[in-house]
C-alpha positions in Angstrom: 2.5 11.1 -19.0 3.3 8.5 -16.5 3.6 11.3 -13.8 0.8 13.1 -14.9 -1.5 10.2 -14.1 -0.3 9.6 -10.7 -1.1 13.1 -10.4 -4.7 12.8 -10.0 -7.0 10.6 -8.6 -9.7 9.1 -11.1 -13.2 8.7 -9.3 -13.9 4.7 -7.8 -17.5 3.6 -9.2 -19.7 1.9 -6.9 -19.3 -1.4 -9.0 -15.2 -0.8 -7.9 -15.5 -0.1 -5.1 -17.6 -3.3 -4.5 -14.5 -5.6 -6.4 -12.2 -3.6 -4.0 -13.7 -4.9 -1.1 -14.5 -8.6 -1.8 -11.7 -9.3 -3.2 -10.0 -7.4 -0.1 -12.0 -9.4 2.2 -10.4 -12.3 0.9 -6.7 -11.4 1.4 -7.2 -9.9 4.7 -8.7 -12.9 5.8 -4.8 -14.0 6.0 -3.8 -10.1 7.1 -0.3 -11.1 8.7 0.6 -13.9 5.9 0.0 -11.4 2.9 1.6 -9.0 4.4 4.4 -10.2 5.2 4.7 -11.5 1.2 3.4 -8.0 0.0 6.6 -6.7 2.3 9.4 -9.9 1.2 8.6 -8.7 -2.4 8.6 -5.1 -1.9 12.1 -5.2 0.0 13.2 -8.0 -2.5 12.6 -5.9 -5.8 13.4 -2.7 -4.1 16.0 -3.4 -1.7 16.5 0.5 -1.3 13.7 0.3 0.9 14.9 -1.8 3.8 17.2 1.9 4.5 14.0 3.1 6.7 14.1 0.1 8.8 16.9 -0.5 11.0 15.2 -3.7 12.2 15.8 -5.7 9.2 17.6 -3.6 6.9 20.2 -5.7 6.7 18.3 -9.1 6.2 19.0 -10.3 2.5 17.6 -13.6 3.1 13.7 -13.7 2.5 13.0 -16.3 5.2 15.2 -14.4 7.8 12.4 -11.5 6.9 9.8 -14.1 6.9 10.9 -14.9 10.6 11.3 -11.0 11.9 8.8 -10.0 14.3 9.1 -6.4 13.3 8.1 -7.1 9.9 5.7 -9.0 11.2 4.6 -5.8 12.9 5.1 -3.7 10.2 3.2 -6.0 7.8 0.1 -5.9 10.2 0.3 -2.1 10.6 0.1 -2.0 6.9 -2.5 -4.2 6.2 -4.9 -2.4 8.8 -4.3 1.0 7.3 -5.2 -0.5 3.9 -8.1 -2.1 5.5 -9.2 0.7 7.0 -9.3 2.6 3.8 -11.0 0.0 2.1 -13.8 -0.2 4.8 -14.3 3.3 4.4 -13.9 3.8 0.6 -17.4 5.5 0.6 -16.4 8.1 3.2 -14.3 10.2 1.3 -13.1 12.1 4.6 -12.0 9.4 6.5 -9.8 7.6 3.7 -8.3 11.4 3.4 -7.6 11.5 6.9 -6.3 7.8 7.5 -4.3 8.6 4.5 -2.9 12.1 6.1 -1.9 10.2 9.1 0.2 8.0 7.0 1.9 10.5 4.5 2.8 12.7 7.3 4.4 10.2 9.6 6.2 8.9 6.7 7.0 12.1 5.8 7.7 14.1 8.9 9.0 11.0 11.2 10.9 8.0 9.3 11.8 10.6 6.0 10.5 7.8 3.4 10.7 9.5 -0.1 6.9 9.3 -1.6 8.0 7.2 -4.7 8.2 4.1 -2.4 4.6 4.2 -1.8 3.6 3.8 -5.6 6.4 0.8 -5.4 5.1 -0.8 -2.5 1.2 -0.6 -4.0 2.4 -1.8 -7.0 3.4 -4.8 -4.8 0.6 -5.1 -3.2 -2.1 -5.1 -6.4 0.4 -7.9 -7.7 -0.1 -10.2 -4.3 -4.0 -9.4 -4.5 -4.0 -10.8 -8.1 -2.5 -13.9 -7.3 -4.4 -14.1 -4.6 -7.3 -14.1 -6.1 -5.8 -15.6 -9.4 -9.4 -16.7 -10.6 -11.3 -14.0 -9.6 -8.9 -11.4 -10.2 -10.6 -10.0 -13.9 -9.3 -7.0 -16.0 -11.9 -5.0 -14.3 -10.8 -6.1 -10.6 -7.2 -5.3 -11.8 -8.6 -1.9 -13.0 -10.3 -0.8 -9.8 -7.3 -1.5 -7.7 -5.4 0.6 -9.9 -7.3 3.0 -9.4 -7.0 2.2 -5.8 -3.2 2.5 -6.2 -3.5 6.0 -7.1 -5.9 6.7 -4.6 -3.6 5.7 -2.0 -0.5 7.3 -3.6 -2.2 10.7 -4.4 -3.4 11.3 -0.6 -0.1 10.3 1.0 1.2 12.2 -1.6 -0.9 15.5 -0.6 0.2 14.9 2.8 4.1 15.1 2.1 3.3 18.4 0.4 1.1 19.5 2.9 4.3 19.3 5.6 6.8 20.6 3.0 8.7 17.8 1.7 11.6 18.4 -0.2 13.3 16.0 -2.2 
């Protein structure tokens, strides 16, 4: 069941889509400081991760990664592919394509195994909510989740469209 729903891709309503993008305004208005917590927590509670990053994968101590200018890097890089999504969520193409980009480069380039995007997302819908702790209703959560699996199902497409094998 769980997979099955990661499978597809339910439809963002306008009304989301709008939640999606103010309460996005409001994190990336501190782009490099959420990221780099979105990436301390990922590599924190999935320390498998840190494997595709020879920069820092050998850090343990969350103010060392705090401190690394590649995940600093990183961290920005992320946050601007995000943001680009978000600023295009009503061009269905171009969040496809930015998406593509991603899933192949992860795929075809650093060999990141696709479950680590639904792990990192996870992460990242957790930082928004406490973010935006007071604004951050059932139906905000609900439209990033959809989000989530937005994000996770192109990437996704992408890995099979290059042939990944697990």
């Amino acid at each position: 069941m769980e997979i099955e729903r990661w499978e597809r891709s339910e439809e963002i309503s306008d009304a989301e889509k709008k939640v999606i993008q103010e309460t996005w305004n409001r994190v990336y208005a501190n782009c490099e400081d959420v990221g780099v917590s979105v990436l301390i927590r990922f590599f924190v509670n999935f320390p498998s991760a840190k494997q595709y990053f020879s920069q820092f994968q050998h850090m343990q101590d969350p103010l060392e990664m705090e401190r690394s200018l590649q995940l600093r890097k990183h961290a920005r890089r992320v946050m601007n592919a995000i943001n680009t999504v978000v600023e295009n969520l009503n061009d269905s193409e171009k969040v496809s394509s930015v998406l593509a980009l991603v899933g192949k480069a992860h795929a075809l380039k650093h060999k990141v195994e696709p479950v680590y995007f639904k792990k990192l997302t996870g992460v990242l819908v957790e930082i928004i909510g406490e973010e935006c702790a007071n604004d951050f209703t059932p139906e905000a959560h609900s439209a990033w989740t959809k989000m989530r699996t937005l994000i996770y199902t192109h990437v996704t497409a992408a890995y099979k469209e290059v042939g990944w094998a697990q």
